[in-house]
C-alpha positions as protocol buffer text, in pm:
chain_id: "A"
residue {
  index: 1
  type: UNK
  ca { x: 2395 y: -752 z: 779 }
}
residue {
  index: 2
  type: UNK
  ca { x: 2307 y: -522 z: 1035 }
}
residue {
  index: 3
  type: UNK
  ca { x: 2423 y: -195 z: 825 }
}
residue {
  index: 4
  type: UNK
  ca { x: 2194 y: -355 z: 529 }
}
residue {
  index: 5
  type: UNK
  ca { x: 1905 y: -338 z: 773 }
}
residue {
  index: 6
  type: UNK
  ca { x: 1956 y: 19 z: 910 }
}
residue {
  index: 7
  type: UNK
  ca { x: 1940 y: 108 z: 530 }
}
residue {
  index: 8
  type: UNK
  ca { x: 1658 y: -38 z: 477 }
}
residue {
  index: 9
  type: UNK
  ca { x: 1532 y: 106 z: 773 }
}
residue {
  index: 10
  type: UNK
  ca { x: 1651 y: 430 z: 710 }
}
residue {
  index: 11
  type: UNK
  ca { x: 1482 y: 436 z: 355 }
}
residue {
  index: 12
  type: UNK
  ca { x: 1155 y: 358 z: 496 }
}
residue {
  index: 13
  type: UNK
  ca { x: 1121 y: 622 z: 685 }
}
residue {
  index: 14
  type: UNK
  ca { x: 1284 y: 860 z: 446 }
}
residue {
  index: 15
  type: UNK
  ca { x: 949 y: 785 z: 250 }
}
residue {
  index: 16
  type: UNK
  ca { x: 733 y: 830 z: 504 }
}
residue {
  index: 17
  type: UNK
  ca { x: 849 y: 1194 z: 593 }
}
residue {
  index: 18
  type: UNK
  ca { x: 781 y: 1226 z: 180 }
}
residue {
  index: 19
  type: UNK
  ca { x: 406 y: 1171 z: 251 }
}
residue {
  index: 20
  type: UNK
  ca { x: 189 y: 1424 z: 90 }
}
residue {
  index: 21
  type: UNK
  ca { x: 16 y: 1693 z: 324 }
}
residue {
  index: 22
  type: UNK
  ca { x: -343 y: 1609 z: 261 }
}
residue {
  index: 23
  type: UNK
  ca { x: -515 y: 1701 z: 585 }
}
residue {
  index: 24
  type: UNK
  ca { x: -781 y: 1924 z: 597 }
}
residue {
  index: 25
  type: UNK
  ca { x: -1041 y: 2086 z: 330 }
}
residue {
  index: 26
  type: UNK
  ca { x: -1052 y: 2054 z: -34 }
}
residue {
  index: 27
  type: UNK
  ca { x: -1304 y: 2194 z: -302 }
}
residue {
  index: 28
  type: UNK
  ca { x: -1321 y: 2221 z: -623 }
}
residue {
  index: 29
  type: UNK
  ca { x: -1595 y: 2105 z: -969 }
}
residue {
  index: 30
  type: UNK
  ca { x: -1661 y: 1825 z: -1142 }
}
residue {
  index: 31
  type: UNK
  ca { x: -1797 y: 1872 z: -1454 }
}
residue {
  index: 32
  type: UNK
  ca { x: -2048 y: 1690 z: -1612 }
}
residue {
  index: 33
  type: UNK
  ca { x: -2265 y: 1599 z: -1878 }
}
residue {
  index: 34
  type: UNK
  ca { x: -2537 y: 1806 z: -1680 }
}
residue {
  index: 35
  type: UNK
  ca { x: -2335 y: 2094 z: -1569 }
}
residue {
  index: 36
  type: UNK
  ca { x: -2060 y: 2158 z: -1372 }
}
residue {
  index: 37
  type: UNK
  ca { x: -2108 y: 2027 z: -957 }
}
residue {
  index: 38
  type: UNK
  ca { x: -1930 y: 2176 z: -656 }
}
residue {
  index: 39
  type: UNK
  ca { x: -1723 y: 1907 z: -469 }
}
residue {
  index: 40
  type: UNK
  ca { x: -1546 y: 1914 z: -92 }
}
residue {
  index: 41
  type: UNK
  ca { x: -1367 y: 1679 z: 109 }
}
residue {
  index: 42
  type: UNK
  ca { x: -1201 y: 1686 z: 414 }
}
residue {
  index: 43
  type: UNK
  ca { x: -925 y: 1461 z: 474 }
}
residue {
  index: 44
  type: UNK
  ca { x: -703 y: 1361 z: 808 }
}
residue {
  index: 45
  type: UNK
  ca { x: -435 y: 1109 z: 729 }
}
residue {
  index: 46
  type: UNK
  ca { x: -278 y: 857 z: 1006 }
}
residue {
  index: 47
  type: UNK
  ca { x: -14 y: 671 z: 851 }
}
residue {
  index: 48
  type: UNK
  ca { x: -137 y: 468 z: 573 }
}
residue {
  index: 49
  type: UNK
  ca { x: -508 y: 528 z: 703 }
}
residue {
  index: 50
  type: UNK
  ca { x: -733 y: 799 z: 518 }
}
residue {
  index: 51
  type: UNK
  ca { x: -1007 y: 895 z: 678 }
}
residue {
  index: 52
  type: UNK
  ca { x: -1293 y: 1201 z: 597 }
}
residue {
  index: 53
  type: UNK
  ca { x: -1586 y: 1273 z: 465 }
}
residue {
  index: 54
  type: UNK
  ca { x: -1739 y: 1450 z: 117 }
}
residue {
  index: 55
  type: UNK
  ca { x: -2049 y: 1670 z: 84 }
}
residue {
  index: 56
  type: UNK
  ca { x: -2360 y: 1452 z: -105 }
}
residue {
  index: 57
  type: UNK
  ca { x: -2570 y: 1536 z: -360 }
}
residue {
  index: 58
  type: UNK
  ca { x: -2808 y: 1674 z: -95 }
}
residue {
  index: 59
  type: UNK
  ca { x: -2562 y: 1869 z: 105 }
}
residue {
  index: 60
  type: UNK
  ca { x: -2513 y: 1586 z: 393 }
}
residue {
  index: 61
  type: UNK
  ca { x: -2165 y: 1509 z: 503 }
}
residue {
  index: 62
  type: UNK
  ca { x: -2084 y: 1130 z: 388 }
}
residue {
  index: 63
  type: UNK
  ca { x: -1795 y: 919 z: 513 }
}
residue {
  index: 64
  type: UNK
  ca { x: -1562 y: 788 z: 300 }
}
residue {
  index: 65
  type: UNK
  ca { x: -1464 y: 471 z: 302 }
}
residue {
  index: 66
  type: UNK
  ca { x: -1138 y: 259 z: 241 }
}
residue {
  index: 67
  type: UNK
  ca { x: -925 y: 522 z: 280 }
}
residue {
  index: 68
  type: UNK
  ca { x: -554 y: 472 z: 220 }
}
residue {
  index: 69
  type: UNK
  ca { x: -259 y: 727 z: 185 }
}
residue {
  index: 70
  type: UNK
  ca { x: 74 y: 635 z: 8 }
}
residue {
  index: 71
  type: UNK
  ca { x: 322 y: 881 z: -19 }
}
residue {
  index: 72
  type: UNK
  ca { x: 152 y: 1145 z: -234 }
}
residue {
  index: 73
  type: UNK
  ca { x: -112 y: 915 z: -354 }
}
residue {
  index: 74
  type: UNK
  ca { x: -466 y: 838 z: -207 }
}
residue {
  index: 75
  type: UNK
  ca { x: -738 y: 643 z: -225 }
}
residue {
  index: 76
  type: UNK
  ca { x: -1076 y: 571 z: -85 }
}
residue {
  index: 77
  type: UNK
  ca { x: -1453 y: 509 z: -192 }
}
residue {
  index: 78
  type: UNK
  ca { x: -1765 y: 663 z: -114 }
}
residue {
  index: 79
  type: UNK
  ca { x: -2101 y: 535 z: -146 }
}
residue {
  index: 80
  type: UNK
  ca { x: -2422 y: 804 z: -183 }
}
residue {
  index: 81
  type: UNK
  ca { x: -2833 y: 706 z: -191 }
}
residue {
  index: 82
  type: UNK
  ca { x: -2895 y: 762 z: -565 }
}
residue {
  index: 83
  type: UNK
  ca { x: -3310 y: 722 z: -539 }
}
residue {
  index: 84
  type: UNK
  ca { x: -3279 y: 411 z: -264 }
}
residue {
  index: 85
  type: UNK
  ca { x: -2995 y: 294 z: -483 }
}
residue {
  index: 86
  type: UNK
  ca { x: -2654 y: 261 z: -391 }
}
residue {
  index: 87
  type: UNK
  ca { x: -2422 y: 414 z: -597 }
}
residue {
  index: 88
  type: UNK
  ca { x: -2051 y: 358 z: -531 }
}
residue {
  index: 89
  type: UNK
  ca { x: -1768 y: 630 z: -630 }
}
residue {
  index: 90
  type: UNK
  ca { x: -1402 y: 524 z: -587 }
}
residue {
  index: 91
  type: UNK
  ca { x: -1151 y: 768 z: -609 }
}
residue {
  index: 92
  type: UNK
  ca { x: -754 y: 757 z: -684 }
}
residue {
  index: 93
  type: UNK
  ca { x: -550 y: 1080 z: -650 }
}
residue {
  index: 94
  type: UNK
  ca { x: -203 y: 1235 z: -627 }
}
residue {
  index: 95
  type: UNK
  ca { x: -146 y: 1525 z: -433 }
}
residue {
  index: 96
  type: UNK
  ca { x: 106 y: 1772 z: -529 }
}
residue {
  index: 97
  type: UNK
  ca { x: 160 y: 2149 z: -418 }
}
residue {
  index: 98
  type: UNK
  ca { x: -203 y: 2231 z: -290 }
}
residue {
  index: 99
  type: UNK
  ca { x: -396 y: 1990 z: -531 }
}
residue {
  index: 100
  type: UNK
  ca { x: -498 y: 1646 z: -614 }
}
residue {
  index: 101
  type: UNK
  ca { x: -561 y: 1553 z: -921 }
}
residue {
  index: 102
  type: UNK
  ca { x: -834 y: 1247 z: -914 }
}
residue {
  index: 103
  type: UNK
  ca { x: -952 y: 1024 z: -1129 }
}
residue {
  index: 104
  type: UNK
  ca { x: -1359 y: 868 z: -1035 }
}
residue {
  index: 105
  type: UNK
  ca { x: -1435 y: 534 z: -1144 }
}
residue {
  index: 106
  type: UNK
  ca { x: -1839 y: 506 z: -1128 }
}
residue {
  index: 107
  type: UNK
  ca { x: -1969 y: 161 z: -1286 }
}
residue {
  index: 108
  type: UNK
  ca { x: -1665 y: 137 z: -1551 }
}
residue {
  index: 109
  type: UNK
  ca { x: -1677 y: 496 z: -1675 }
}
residue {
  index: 110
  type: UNK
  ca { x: -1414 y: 756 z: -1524 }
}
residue {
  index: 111
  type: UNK
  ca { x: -1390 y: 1128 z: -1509 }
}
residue {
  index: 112
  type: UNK
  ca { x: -1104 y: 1342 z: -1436 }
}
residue {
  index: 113
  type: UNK
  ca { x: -1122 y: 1624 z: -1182 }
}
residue {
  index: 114
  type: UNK
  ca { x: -922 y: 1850 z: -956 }
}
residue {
  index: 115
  type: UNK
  ca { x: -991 y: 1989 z: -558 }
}
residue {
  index: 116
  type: UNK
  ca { x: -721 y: 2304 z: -417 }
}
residue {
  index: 117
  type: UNK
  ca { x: -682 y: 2290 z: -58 }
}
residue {
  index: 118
  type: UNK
  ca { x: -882 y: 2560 z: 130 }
}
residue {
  index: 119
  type: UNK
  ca { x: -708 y: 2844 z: 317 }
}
């Protein structure tokens, strides 16, 4: 019994030292219907916990919010003003050598984009 639980253990944390490297700054463009947008993040993960923050579409920093890392995938949401209106973006990505690949979900319709980590 106790040899099945130092596997397990051992497998655990064999998976966490797998986690993706997504500290730090990301950029990249979206593009849209009306042209293509400039995006950045910057990320700091701690454990399972994402945190960071994304430029808006006036140049402020916003939070993100939900953030969750597992292995080389992510997840978080962000919400911007859109005219006094809230309007909530949630992202899922998978980081692999210097990129993540994301897909947005905004009100049922999704859109595919990519970020490089900045030097």
């Amino acid at each position: 019994m106790k040899i099945r639980s130092i596997a397990i253990a051992l497998v655990l944390f064999a998976g966490s030292c797998f986690a993706a490297d997504v500290d730090g700054k990301w950029a990249g463009t979206l593009s849209t219907p009306m042209g293509d947008v400039p995006v950045a993040f910057t990320f700091k993960a701690d454990g399972a916990a994402l945190s960071g923050t994304t430029s808006g579409p006036d140049g402020s920093e916003v939070k993100i919010a939900n953030g969750k890392t597992d292995g080389n995938k992510i997840s978080f949401s962000v919400t911007f003003d859109f005219g006094g209106m809230p309007l909530q973006l949630d992202y899922k990505g998978v980081v692999a050598n210097g990129e993540i690949k994301f897909t947005i979900d905004v009100a049922g319709m999704t859109m595919d984009f990519s970020v490089k980590k900045a030097a």
